[in-house]
C-alpha positions as CSV (number, residue, x, y, z in Angstrom):
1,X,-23.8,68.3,2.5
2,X,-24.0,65.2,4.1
3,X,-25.7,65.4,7.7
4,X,-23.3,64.4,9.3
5,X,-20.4,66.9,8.6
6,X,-22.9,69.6,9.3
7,X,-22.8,68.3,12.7
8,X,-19.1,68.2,13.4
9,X,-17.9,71.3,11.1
10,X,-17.8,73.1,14.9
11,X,-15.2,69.9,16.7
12,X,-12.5,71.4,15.6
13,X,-10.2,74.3,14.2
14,X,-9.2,73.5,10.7
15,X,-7.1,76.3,9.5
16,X,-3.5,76.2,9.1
17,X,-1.3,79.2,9.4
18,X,1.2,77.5,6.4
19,X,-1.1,77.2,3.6
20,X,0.1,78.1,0.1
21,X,-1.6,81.2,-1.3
22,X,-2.0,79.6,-5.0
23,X,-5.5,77.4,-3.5
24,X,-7.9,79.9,-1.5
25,X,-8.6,77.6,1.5
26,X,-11.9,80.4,1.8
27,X,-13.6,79.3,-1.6
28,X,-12.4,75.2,-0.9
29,X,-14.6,75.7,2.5
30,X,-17.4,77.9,1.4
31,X,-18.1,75.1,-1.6
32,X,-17.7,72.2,0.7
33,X,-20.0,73.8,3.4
34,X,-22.4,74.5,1.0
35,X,-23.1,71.3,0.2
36,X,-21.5,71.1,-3.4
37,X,-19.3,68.7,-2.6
38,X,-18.5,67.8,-6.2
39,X,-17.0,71.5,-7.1
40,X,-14.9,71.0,-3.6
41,X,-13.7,68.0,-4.6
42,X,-12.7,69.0,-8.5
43,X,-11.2,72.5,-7.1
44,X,-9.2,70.3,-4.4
45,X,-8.1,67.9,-7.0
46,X,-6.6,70.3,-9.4
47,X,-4.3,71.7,-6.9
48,X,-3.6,68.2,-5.0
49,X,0.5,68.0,-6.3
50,X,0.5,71.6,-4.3
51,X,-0.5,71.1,-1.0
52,X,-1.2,67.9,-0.2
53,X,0.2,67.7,3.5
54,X,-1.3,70.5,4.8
55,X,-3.8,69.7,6.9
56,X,-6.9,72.7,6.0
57,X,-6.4,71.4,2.7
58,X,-6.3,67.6,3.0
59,X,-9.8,67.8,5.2
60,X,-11.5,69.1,2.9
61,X,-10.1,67.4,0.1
62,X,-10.4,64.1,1.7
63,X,-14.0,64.7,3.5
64,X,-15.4,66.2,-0.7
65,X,-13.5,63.2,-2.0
66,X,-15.5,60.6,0.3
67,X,-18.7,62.7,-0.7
68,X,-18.7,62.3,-4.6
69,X,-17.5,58.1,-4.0
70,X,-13.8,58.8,-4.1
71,X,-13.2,56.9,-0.6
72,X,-9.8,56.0,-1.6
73,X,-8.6,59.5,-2.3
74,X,-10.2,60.7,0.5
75,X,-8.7,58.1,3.4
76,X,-5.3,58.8,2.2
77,X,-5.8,62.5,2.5
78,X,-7.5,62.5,6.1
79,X,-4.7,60.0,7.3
80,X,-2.4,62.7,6.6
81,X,-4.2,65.1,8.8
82,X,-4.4,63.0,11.6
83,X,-0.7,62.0,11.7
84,X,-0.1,65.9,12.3
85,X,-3.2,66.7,13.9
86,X,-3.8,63.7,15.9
87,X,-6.4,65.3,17.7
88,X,-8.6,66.7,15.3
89,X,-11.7,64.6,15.8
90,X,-13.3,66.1,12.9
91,X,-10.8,64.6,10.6
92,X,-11.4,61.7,12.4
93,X,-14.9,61.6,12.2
94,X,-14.9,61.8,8.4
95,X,-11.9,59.1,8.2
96,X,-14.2,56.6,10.2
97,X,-17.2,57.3,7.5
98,X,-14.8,56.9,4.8
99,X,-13.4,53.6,6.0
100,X,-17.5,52.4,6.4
101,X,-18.4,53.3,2.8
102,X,-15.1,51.1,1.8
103,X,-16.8,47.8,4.7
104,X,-13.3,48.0,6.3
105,X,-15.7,47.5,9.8
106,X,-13.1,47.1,12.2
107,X,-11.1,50.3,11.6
108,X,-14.2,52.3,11.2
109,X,-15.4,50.9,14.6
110,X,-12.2,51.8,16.0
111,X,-11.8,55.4,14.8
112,X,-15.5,56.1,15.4
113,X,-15.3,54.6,19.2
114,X,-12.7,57.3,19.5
115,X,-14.5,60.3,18.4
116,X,-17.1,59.0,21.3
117,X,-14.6,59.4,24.2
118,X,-14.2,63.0,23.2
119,X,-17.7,63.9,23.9
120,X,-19.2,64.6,21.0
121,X,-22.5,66.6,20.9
122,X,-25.4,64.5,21.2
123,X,-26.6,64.9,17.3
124,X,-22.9,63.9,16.5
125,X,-23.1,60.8,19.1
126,X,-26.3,59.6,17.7
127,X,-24.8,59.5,13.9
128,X,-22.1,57.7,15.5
129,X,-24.1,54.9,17.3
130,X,-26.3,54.8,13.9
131,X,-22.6,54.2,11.7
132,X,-22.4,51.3,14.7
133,X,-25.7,49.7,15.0
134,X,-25.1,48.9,11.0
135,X,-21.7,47.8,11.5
136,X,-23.1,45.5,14.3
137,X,-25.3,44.2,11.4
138,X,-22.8,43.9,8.3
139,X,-20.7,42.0,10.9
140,X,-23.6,39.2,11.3
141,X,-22.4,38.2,8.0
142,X,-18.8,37.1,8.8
143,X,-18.3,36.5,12.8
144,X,-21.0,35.3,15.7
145,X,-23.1,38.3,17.2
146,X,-25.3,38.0,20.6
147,X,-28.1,40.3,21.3
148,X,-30.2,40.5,24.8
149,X,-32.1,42.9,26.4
150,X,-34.5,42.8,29.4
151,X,-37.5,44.7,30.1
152,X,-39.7,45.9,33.3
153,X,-43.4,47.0,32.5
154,X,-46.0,48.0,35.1
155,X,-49.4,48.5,33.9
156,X,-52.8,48.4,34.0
157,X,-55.7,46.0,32.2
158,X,-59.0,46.3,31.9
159,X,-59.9,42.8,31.1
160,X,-57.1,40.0,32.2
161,X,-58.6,37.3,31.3
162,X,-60.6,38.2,28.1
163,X,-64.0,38.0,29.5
164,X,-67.2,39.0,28.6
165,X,-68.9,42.0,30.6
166,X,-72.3,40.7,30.0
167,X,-73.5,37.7,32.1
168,X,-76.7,36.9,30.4
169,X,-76.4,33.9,28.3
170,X,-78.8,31.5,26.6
171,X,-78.5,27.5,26.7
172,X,-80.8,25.8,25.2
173,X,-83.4,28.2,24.8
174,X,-83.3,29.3,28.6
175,X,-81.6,32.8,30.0
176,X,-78.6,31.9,32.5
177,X,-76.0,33.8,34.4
178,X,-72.4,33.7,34.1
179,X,-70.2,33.1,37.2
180,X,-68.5,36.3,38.6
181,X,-65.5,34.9,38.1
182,X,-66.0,34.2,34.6
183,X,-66.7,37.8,33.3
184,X,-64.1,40.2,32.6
185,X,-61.7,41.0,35.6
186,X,-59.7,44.1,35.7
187,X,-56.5,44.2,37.2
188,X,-52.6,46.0,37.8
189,X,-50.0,44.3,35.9
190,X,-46.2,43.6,36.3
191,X,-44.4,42.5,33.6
192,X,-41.1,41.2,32.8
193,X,-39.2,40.2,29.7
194,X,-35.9,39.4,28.7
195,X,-34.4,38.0,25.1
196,X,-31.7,36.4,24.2
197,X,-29.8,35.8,20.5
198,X,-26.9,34.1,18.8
199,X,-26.1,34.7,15.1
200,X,-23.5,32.5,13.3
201,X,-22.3,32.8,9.5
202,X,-22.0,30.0,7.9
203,X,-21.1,31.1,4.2
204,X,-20.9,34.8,2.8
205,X,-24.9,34.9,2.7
206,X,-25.9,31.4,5.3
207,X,-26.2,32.0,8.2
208,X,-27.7,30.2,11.5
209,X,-29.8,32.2,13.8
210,X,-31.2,31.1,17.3
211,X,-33.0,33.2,20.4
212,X,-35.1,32.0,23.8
213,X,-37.8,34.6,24.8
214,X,-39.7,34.7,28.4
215,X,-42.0,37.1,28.9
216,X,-43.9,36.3,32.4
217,X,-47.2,38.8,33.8
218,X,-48.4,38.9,37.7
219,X,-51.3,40.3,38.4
220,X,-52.3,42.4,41.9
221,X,-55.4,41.2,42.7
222,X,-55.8,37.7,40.5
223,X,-52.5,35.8,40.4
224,X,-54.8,33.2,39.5
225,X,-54.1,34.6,36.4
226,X,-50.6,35.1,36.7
227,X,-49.3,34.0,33.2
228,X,-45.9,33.2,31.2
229,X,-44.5,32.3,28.3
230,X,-41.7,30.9,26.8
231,X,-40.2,31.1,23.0
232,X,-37.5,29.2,21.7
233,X,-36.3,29.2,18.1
234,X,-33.7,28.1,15.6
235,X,-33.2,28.9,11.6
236,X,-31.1,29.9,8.4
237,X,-31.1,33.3,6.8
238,X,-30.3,32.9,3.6
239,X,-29.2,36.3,1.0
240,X,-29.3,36.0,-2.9
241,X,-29.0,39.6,-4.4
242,X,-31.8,41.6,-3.0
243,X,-33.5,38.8,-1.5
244,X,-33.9,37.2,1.5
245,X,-35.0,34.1,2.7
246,X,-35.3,32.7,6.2
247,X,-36.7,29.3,7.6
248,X,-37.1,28.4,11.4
249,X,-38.4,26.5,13.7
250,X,-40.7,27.8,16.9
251,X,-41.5,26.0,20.2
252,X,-43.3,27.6,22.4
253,X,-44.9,27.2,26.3
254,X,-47.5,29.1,27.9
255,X,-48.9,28.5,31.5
256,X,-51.6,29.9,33.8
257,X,-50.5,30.3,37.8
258,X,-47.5,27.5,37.3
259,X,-49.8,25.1,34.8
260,X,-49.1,24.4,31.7
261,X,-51.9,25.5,29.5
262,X,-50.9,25.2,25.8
263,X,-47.9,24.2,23.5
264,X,-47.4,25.4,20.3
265,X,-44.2,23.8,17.8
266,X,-44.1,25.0,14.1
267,X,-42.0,26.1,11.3
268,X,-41.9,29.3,10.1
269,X,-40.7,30.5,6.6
270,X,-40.5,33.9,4.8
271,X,-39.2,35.6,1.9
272,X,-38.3,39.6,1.6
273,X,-37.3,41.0,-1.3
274,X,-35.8,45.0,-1.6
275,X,-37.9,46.8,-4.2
276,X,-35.6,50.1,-3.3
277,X,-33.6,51.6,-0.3
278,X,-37.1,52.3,0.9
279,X,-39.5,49.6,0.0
280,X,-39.3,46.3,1.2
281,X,-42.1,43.2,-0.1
282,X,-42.6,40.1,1.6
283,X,-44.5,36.5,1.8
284,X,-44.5,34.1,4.6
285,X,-45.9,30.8,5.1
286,X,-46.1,29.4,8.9
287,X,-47.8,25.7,9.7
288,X,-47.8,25.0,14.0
289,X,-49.6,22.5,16.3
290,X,-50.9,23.4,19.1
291,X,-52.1,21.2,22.0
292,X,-53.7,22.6,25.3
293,X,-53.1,20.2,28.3
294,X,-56.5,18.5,29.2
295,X,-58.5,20.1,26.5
296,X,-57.9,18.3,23.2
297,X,-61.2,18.9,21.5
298,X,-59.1,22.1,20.9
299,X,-55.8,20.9,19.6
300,X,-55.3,22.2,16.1
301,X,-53.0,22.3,13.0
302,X,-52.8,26.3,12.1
303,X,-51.5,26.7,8.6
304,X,-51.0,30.4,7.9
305,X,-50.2,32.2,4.3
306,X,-49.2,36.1,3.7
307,X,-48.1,38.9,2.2
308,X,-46.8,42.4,3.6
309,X,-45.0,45.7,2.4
310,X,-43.1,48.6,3.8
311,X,-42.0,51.7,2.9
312,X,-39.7,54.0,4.6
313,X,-40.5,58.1,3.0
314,X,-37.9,60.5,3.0
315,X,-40.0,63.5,4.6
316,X,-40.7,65.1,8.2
317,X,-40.6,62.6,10.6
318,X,-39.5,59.9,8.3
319,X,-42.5,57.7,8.5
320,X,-42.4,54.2,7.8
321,X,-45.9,52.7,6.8
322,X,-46.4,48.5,7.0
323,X,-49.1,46.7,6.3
324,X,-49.8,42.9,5.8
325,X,-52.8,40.6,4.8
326,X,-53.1,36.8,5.9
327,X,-55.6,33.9,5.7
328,X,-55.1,31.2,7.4
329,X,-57.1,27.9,8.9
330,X,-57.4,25.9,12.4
331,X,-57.6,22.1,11.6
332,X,-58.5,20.0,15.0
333,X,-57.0,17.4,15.3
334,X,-59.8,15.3,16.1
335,X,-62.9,14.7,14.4
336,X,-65.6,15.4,16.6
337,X,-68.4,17.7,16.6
338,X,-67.6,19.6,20.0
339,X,-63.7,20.2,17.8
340,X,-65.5,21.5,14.9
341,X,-67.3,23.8,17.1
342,X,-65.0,25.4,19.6
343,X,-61.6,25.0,17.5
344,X,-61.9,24.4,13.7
345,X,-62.4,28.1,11.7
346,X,-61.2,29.5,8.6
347,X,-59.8,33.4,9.0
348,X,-58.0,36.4,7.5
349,X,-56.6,39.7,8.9
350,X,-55.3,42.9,7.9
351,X,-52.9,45.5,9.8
352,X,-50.9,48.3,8.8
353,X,-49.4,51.1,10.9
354,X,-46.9,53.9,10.9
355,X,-43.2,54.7,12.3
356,X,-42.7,58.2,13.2
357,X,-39.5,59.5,14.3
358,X,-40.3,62.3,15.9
359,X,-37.1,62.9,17.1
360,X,-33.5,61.9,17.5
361,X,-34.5,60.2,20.8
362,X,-38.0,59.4,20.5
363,X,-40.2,57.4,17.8
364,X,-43.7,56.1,18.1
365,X,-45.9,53.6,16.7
366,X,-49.5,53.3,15.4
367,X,-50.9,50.1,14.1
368,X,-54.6,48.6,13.6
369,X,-55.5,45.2,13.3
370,X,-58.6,43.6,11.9
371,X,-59.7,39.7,11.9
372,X,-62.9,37.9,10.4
373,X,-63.1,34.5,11.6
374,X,-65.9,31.7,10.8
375,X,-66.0,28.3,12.8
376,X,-66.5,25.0,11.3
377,X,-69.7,24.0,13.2
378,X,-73.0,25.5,14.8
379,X,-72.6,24.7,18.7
380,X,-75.8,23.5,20.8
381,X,-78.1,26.6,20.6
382,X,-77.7,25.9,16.7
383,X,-75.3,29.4,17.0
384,X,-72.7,29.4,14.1
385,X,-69.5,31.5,15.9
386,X,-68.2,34.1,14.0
387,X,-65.7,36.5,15.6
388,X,-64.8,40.2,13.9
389,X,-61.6,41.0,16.1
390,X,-60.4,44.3,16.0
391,X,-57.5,46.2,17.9
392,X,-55.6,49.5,17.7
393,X,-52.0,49.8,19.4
394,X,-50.0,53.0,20.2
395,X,-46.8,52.2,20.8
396,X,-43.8,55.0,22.3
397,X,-40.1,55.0,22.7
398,X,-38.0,57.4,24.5
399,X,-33.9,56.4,23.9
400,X,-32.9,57.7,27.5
401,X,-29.4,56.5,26.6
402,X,-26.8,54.1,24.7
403,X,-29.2,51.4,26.3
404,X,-31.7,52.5,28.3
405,X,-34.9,53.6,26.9
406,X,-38.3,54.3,28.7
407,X,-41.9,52.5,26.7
408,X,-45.2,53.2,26.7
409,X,-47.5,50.7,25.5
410,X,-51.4,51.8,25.1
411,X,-53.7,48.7,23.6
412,X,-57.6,48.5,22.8
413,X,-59.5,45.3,21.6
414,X,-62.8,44.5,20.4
415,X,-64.1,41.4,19.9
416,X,-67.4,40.6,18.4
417,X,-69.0,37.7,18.3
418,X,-72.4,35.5,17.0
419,X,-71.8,34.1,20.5
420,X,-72.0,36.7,23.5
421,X,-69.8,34.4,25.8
422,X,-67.3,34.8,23.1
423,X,-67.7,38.7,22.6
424,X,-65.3,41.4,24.7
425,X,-63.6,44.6,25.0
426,X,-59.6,45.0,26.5
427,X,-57.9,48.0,27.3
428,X,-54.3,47.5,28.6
429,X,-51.4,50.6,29.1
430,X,-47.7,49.2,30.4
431,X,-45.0,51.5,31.1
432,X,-41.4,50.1,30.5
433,X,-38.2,50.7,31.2
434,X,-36.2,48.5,28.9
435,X,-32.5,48.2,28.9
436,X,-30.5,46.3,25.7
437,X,-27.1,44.8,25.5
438,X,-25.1,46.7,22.9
């Protein structure tokens, strides 16, 4: 039986006191409830001439019928109930699903924002904002959408600023000391962020796509280090059969205490193919620039080539396991031999993680990251700087309501590096409460 109608077989009474006594209305619901929708639907059908009308009947001849792909059938025959039961929501329920399977969007949005007025049990609700969350998405394709949300975080970080915790260092063949302020700083963290998106159809499978993202962090103690950052893009989706294809282009701003510190502008590309329901494969290719105000030994040209996969199972807690792999290469834009050694490298990375949803309101996250990078030139102290980044996120989600929902964000990072100056560890945990504009 389909999940669904387990939930909302309780809604409503379904019995009729005027049913014909050639079609045991007993057997029709015992088959239906046990799942075996296909004898429901061929002992229903047989006996259709006879009692169509009657409203027992007619559920569960139209809610088998929608089970075993006979939407049609089935519409007409829950139609009929409502227009004499016009307040069985159960009918109504499986008239909304019906009219989804057949992509008439509009009614099934209509008929399933009824249902929610009643209120339904929370399993029942859920299903129904799931029915709408793909409707939302289907529509994309034929009329503009908007999505925004904004989100308050609080937090702590063990390391704001990336710094190392060792102050020795060696120039030149001499031991040193780092200034205080240079090492890593520790630190309470408030954080907001807020999105906004615009989707607009083109053709049947074109569409243009556009968002601006601000995400902006104050620290307690060191608003020196107060950061932000802003994200504007703009691109086509494309669809062909099971593929995908999407091109767009990124600027982005990111400041220190009000400066500007870097700028980034690129162009992004991907392609996504459907291997099943389940399993998803994809490439992207992304080339940027990025120029840091008063330090343009560092300005680079980042080209970046991957390839990732995902796969959704069907078993307790419906995991979903990702993973990509990337290699990609930092081209200053100037020659010299202090850009070769601070900003040119060549590097590749691996991550993959999990999706659990561990229930109908919460989900959480697990993903670790790895990164080998080599630069182009040994600096001073004839030191060649090779980094070995790794990180592990734990991400949770707790869907307090239609739009609320509470996040917790836990992050670790290890950096190691030929170069101590260059080498660190980060722990950060946020708290969120995150609201989204459905």
């Amino acid at each position: 039986m389909h999940p669904l109608q387990k939930c909302i077989l309780g809604l409503t009474v379904l019995y009729s006191s005027n049913s014909s006594a050639s079609i045991d209305l007993d057997q029709l619901k015992r088959l239906f409830d046990s799942g075996n929708s296909q004898a429901a639907y061929e002992y229903a059908h047989a006996e259709v001439l006879s009692h169509e009308g009657e409203p027992t009947f007619d559920y569960y001849y139209g809610a088998s019928a929608i089970d075993v792909g006979q939407c049609n059938e089935g519409v007409y025959a829950l139609e009929r109930v409502l227009v004499s039961q016009p307040n069985n929501h159960a009918a109504r329920l499986e008239l909304a699903r019906g009219y989804f399977i057949l992509q008439e969007y509009a009614r099934a949005s209509a008929e399933f924002n009824t249902v929610l007025k009643y209120d339904p049990p929370d399993d029942v609700r859920e299903k129904i904002y799931d029915y709408l969350d793909t409707i939302r998405l289907q529509e994309d394709r034929y009329k503009t959408t908007s999505t925004a949300y904004v989100e308050l975080g609080y937090g702590a970080d063990s390391n704001i600023n990336s710094g190392p915790s060792n102050p020795t260092i060696i120039f030149l063949g001499q031991t040193g000391q780092l200034n205080a302020s240079a090492l890593e700083q520790n630190d309470n963290v408030s954080r907001i962020r807020a999105n906004y998106g615009v989707a607009t159809p083109l053709t049947a499978k074109t569409s243009f796509n556009a968002s601006i993202n601000a995400s902006l962090s104050k620290n307690t103690d060191h608003s020196e280090l107060d950061s932000a950052t802003y994200t504007e893009s703009a691109g086509l989706r494309f669809l062909h059969a099971q593929d995908s294809y999407s091109i767009d282009l990124i600027a982005q701003q990111f400041s220190i205490d009000g400066t500007g510190y870097r700028q980034l502008t690129g162009i992004n590309t991907n392609w996504s193919r459907h291997l099943s329901q389940l399993s998803t494969l994809q490439a992207f290719l992304q080339l940027s620039m990025q120029d840091f105000d008063g330090q343009e030994a560092r300005n680079v040209d980042t080209s970046t080539l991957g390839i990732g996969f995902t796969s959704r199972f069907k078993v307790v807690l419906s995991p979903v396991i990702f993973s990509s792999l990337y290699i990609a290469q930092d081209k200053p834009e100037r020659s010299s031999d202090i850009a070769k050694q601070i900003a040119e490298r060549d590097y590749y990375g691996v991550r993959i993680g999990t999706v659990l949803n561990t229930s109908l309101k919460t989900s959480s996250q697990f993903s670790v990251n790895y990164q080998s990078s080599q630069y182009g030139l040994e600096d001073i102290n004839g030191i060649l700087r090779e980094d070995r980044h790794t990180s592990a996120e734990l991400n949770f989600t707790w869907l307090l309501s239609r739009n609320w929902s509470l996040l917790a964000d836990a992050s670790y990072i290890n950096n190691d590096s030929s170069n101590t100056i260059n080498a660190y560890d980060r722990k950060q945990f946020i708290v969120s409460l995150h609201y989204e504009m459905k």
